[in-house]
PyMOL Python script that loads the backbone (N, CA, C, O; Angstrom):
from pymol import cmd

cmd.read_pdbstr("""\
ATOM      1  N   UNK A   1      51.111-117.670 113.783  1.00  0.00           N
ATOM      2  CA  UNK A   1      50.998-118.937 114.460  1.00  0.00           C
ATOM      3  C   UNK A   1      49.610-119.031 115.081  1.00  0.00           C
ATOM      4  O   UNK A   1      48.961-118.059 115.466  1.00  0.00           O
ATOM      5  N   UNK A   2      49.182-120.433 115.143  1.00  0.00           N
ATOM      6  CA  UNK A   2      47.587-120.448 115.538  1.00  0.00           C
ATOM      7  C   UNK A   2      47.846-121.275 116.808  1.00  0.00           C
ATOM      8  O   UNK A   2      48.662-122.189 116.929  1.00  0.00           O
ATOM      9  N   UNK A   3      46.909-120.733 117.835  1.00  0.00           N
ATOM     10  CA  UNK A   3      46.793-121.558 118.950  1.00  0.00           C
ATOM     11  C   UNK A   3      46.928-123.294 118.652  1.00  0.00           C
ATOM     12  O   UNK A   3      47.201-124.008 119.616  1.00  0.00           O
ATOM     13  N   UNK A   4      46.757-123.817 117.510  1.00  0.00           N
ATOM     14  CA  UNK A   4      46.969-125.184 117.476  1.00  0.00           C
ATOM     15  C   UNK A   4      48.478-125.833 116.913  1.00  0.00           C
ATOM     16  O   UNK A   4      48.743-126.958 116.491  1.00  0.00           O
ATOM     17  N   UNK A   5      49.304-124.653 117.093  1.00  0.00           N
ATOM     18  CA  UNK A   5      50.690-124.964 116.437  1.00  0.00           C
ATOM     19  C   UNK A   5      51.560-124.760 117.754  1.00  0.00           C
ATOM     20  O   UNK A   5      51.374-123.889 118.604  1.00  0.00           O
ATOM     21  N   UNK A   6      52.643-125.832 117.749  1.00  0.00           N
ATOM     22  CA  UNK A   6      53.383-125.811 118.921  1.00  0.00           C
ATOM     23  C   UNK A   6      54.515-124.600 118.379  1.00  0.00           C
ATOM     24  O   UNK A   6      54.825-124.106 117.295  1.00  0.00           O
ATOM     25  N   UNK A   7      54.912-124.451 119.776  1.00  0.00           N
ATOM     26  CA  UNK A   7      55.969-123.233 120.089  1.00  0.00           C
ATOM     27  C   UNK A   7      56.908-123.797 119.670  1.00  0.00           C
ATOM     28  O   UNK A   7      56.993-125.007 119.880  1.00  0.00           O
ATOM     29  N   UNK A   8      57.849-123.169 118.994  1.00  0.00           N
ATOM     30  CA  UNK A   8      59.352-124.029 118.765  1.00  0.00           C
ATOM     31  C   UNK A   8      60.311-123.739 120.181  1.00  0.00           C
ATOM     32  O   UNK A   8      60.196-122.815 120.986  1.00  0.00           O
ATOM     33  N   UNK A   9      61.040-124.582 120.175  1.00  0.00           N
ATOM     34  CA  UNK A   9      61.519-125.054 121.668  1.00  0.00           C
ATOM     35  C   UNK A   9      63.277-125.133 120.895  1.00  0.00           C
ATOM     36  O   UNK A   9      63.588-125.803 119.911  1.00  0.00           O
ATOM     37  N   UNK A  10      64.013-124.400 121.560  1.00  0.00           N
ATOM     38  CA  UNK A  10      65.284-124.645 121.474  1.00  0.00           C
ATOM     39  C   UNK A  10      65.833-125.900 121.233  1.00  0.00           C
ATOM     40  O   UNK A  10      65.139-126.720 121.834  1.00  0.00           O
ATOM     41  N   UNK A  11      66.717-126.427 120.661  1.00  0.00           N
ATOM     42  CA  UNK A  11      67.274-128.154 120.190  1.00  0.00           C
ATOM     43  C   UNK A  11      67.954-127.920 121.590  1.00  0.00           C
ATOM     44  O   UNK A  11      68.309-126.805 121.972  1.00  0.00           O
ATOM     45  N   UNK A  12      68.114-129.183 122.385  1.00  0.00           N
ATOM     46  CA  UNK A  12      69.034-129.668 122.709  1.00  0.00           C
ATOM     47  C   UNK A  12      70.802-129.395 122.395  1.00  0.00           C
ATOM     48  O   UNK A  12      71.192-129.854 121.321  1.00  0.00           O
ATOM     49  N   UNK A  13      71.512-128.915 122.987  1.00  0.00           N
ATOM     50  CA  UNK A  13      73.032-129.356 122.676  1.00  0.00           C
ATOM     51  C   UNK A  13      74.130-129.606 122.696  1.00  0.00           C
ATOM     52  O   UNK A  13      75.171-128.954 122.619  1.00  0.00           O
ATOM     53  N   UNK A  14      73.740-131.154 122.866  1.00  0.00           N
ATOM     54  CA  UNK A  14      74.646-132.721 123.014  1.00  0.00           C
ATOM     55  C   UNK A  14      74.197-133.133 121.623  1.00  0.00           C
ATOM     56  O   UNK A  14      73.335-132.614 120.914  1.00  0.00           O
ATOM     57  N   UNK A  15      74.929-134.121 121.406  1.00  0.00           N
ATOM     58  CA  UNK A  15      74.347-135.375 120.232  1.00  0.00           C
ATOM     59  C   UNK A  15      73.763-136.203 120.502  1.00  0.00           C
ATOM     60  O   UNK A  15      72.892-136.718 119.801  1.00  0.00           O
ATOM     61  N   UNK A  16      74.256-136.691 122.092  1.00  0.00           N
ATOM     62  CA  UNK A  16      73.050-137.701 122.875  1.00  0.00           C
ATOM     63  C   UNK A  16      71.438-137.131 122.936  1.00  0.00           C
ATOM     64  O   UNK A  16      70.651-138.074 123.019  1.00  0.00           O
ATOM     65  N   UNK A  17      70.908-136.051 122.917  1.00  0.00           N
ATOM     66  CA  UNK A  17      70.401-135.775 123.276  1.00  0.00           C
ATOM     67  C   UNK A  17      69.337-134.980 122.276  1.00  0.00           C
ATOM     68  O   UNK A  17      68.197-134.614 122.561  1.00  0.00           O
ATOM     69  N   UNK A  18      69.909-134.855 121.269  1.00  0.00           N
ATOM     70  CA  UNK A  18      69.609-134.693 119.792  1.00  0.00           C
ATOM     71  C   UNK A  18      69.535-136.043 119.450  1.00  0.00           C
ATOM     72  O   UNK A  18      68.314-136.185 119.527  1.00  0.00           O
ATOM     73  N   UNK A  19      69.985-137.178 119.116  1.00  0.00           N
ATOM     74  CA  UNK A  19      69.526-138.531 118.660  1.00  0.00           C
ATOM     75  C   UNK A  19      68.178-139.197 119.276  1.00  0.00           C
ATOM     76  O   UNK A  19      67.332-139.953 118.800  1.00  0.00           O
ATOM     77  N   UNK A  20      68.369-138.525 120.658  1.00  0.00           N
ATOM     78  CA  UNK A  20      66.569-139.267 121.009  1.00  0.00           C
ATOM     79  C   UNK A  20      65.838-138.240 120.846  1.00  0.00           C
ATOM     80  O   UNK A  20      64.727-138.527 120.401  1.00  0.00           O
ATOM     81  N   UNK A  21      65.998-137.265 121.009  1.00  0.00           N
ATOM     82  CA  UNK A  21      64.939-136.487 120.515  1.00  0.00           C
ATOM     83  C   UNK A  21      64.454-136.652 118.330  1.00  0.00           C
ATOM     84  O   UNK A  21      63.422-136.632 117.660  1.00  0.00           O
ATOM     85  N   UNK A  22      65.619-136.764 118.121  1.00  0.00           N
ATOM     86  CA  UNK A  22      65.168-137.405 116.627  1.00  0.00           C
ATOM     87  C   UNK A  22      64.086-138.640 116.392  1.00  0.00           C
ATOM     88  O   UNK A  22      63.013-138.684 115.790  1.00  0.00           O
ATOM     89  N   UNK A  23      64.949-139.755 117.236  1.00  0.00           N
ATOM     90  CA  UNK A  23      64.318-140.935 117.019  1.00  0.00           C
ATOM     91  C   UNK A  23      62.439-140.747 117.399  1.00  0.00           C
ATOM     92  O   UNK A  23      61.491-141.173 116.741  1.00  0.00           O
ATOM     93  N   UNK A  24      62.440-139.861 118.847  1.00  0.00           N
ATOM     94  CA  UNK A  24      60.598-139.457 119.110  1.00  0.00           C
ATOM     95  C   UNK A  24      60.017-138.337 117.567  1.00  0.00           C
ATOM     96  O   UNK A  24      58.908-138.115 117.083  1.00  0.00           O
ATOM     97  N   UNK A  25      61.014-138.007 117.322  1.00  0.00           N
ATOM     98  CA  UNK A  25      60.497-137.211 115.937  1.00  0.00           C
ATOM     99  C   UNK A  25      59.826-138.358 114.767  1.00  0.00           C
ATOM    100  O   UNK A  25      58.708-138.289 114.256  1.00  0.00           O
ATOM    101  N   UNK A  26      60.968-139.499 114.511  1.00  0.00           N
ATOM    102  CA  UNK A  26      60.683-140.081 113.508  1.00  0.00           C
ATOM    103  C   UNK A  26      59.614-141.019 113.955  1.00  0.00           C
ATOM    104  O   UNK A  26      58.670-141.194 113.186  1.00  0.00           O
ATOM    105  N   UNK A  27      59.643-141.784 115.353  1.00  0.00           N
ATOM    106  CA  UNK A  27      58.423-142.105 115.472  1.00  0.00           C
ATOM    107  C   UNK A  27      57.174-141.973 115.228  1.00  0.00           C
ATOM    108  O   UNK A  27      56.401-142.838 114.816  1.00  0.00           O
ATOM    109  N   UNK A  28      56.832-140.225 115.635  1.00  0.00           N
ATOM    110  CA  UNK A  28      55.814-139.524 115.145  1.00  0.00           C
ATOM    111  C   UNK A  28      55.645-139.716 113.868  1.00  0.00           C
ATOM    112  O   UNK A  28      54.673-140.376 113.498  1.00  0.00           O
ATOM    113  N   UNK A  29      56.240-139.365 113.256  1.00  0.00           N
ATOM    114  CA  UNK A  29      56.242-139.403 111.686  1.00  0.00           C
ATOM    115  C   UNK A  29      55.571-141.151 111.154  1.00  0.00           C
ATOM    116  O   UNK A  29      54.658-141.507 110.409  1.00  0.00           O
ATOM    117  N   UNK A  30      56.206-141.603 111.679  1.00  0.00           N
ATOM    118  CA  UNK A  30      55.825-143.355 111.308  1.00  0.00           C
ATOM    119  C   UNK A  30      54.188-143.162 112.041  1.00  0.00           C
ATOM    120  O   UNK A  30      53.401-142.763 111.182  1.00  0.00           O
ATOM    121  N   UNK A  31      53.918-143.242 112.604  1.00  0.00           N
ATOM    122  CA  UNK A  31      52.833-143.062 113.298  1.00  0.00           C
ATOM    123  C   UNK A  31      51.737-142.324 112.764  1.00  0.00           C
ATOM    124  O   UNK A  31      50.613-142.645 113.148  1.00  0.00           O
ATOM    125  N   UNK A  32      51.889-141.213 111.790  1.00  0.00           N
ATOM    126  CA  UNK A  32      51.073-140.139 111.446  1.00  0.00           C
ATOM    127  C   UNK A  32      50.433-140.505 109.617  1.00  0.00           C
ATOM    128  O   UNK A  32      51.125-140.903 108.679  1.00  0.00           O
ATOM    129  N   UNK A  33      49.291-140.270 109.611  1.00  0.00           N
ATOM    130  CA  UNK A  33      48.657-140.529 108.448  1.00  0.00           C
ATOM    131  C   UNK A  33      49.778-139.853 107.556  1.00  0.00           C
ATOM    132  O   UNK A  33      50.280-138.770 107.857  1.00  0.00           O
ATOM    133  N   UNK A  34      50.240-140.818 106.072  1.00  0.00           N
ATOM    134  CA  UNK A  34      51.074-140.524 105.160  1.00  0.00           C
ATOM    135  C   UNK A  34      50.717-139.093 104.460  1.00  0.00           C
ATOM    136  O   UNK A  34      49.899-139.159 103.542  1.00  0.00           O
ATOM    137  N   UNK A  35      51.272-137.732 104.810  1.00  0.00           N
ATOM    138  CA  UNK A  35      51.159-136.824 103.745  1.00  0.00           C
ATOM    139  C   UNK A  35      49.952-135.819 104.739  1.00  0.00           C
ATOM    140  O   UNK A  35      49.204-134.994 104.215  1.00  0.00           O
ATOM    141  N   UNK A  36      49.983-136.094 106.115  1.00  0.00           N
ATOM    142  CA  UNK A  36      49.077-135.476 107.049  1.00  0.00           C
ATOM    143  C   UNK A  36      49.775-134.187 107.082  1.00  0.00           C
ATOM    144  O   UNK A  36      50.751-133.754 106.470  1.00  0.00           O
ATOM    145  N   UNK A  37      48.781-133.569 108.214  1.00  0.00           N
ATOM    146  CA  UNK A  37      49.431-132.029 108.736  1.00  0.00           C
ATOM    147  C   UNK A  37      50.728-132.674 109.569  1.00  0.00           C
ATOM    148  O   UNK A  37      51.817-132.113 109.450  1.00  0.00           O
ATOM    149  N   UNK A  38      50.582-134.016 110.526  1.00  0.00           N
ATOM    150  CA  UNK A  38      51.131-134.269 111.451  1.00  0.00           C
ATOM    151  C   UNK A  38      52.644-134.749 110.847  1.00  0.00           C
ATOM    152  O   UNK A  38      53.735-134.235 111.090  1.00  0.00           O
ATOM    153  N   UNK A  39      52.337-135.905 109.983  1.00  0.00           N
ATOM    154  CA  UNK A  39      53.250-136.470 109.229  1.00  0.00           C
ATOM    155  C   UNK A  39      53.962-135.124 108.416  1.00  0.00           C
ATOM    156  O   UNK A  39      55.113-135.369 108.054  1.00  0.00           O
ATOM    157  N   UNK A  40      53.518-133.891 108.106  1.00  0.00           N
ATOM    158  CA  UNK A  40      54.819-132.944 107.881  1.00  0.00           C
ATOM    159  C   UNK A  40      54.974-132.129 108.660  1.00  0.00           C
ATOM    160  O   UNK A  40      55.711-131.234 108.246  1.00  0.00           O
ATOM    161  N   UNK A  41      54.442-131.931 110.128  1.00  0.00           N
ATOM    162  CA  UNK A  41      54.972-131.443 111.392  1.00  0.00           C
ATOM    163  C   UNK A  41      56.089-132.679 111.956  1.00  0.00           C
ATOM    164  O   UNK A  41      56.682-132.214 112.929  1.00  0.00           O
ATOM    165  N   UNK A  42      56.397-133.616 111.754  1.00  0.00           N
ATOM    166  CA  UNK A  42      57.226-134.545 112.021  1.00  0.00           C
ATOM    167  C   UNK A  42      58.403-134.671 110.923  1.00  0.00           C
ATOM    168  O   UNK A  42      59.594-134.670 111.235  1.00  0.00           O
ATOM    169  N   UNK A  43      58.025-134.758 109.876  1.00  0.00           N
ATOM    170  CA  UNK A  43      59.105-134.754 108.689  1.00  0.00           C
ATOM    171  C   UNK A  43      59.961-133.216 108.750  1.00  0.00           C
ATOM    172  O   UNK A  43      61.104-133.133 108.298  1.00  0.00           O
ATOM    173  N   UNK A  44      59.263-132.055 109.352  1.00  0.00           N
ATOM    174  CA  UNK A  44      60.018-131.171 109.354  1.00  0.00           C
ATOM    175  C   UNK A  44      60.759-131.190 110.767  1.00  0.00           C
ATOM    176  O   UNK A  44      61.924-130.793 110.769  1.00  0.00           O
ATOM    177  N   UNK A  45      60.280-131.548 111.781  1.00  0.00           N
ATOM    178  CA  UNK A  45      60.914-131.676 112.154  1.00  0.00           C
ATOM    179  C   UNK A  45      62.486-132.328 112.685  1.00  0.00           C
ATOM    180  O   UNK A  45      63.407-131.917 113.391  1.00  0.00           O
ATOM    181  N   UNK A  46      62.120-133.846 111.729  1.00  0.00           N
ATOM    182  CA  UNK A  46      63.191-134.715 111.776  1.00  0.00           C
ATOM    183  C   UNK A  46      64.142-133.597 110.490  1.00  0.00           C
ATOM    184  O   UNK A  46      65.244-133.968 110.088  1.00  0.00           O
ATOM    185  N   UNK A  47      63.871-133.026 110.275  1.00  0.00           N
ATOM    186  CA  UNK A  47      64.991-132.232 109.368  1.00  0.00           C
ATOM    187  C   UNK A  47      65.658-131.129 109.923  1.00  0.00           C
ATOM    188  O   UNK A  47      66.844-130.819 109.815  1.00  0.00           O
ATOM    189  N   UNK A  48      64.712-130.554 110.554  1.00  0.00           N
ATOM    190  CA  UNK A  48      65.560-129.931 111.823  1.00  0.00           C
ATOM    191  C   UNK A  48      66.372-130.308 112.490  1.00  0.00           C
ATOM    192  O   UNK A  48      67.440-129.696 112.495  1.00  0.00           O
ATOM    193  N   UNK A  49      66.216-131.331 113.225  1.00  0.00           N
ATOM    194  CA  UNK A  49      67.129-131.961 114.366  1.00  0.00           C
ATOM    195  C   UNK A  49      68.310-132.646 113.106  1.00  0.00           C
ATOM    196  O   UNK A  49      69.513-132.624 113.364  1.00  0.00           O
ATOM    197  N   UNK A  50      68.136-132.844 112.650  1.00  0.00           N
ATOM    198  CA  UNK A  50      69.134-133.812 111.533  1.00  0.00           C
ATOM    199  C   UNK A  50      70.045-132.502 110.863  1.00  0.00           C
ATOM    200  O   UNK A  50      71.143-132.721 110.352  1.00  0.00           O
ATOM    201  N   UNK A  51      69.531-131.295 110.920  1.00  0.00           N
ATOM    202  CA  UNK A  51      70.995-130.238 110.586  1.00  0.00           C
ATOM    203  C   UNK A  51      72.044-129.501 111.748  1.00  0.00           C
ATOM    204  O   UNK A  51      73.091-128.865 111.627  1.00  0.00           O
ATOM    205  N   UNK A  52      70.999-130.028 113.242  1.00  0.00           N
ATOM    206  CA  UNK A  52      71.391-129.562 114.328  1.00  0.00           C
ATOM    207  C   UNK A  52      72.908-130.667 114.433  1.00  0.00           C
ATOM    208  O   UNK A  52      74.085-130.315 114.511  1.00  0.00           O
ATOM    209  N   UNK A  53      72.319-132.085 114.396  1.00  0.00           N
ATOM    210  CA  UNK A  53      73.481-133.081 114.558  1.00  0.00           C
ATOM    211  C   UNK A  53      74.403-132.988 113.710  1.00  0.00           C
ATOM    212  O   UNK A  53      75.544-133.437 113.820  1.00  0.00           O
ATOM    213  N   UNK A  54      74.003-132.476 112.938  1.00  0.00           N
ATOM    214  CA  UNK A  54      75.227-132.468 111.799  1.00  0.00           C
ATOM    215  C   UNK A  54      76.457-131.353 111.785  1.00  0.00           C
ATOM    216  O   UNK A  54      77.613-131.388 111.363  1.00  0.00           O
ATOM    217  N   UNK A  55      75.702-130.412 112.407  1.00  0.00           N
ATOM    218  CA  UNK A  55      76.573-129.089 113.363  1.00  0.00           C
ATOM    219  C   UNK A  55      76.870-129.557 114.507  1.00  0.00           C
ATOM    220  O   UNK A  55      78.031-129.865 114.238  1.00  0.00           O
ATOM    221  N   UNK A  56      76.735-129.878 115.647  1.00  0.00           N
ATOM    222  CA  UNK A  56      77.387-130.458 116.296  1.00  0.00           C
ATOM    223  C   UNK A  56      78.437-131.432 116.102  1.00  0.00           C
ATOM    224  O   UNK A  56      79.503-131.031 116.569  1.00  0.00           O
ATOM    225  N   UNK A  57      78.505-132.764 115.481  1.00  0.00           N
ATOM    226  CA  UNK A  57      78.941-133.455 114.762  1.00  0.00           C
ATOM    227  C   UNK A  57      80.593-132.844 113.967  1.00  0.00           C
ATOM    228  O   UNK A  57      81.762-133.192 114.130  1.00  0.00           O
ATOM    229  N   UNK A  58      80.069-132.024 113.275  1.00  0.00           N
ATOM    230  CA  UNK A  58      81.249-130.851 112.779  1.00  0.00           C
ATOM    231  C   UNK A  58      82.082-130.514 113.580  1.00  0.00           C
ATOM    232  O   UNK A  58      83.264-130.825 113.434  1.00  0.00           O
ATOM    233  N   UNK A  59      81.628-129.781 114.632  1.00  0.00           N
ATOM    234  CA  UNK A  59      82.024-129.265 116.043  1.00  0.00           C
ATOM    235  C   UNK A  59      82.853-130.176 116.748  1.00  0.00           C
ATOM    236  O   UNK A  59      83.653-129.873 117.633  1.00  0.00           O
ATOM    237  N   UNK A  60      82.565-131.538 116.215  1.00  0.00           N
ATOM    238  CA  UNK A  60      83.772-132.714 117.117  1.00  0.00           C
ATOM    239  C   UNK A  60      85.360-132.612 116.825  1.00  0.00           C
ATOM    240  O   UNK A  60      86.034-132.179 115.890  1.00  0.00           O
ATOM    241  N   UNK A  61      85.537-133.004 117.631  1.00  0.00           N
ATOM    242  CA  UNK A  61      87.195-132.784 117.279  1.00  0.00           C
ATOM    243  C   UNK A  61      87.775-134.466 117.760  1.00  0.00           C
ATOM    244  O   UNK A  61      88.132-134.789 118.893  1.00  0.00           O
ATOM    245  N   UNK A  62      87.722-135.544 116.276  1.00  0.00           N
ATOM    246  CA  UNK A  62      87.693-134.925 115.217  1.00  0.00           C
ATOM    247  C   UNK A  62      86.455-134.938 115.028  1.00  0.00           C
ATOM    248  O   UNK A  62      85.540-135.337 115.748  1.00  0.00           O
ATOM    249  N   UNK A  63      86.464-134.342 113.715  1.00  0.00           N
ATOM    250  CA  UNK A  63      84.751-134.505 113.408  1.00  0.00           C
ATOM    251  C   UNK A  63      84.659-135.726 113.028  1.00  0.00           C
ATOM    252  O   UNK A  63      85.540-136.452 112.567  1.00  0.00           O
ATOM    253  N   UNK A  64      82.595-136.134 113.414  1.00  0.00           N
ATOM    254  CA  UNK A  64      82.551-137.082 113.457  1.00  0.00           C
ATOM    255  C   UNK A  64      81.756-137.231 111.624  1.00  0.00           C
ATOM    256  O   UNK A  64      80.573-136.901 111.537  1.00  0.00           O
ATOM    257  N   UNK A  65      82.252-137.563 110.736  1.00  0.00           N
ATOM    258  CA  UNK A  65      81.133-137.468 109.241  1.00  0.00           C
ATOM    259  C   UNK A  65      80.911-138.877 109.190  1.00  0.00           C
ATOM    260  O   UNK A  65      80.187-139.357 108.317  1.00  0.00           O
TER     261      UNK A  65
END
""", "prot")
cmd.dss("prot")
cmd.show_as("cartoon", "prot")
cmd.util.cbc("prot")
cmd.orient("prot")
């Protein structure tokens, strides 16, 4: 890891709380030159958070699909 790469930071876990943190993900992403470093520091990240919700989600009783 290079001093210019962020630390990964534990998800959130709620679903509330995972959905806005998604939505500031995808923002970024909209925001970031198409096919940038940034725009796939954002695309990976919205894929992250998007397998977190989906485990949680599971976790509902019932689940929520």
């Amino acid at each position: 890891m290079t001093a210019s790469e962020p630390v990964a930071q534990p998800l959130p876990s709620t679903r509330e709380e995972l959905l806005a943190l998604h939505r500031e993900a995808r923002q970024r992403r909209i925001n970031a030159e198409p096919g940038g470093h940034e725009w796939a520091a954002a695309s990976a990240e919205v894929s992250h958070i998007e397998v977190r919700i989906a485990q949680v989600e599971r976790e509902m009783t019932p689940p929520r699909m």
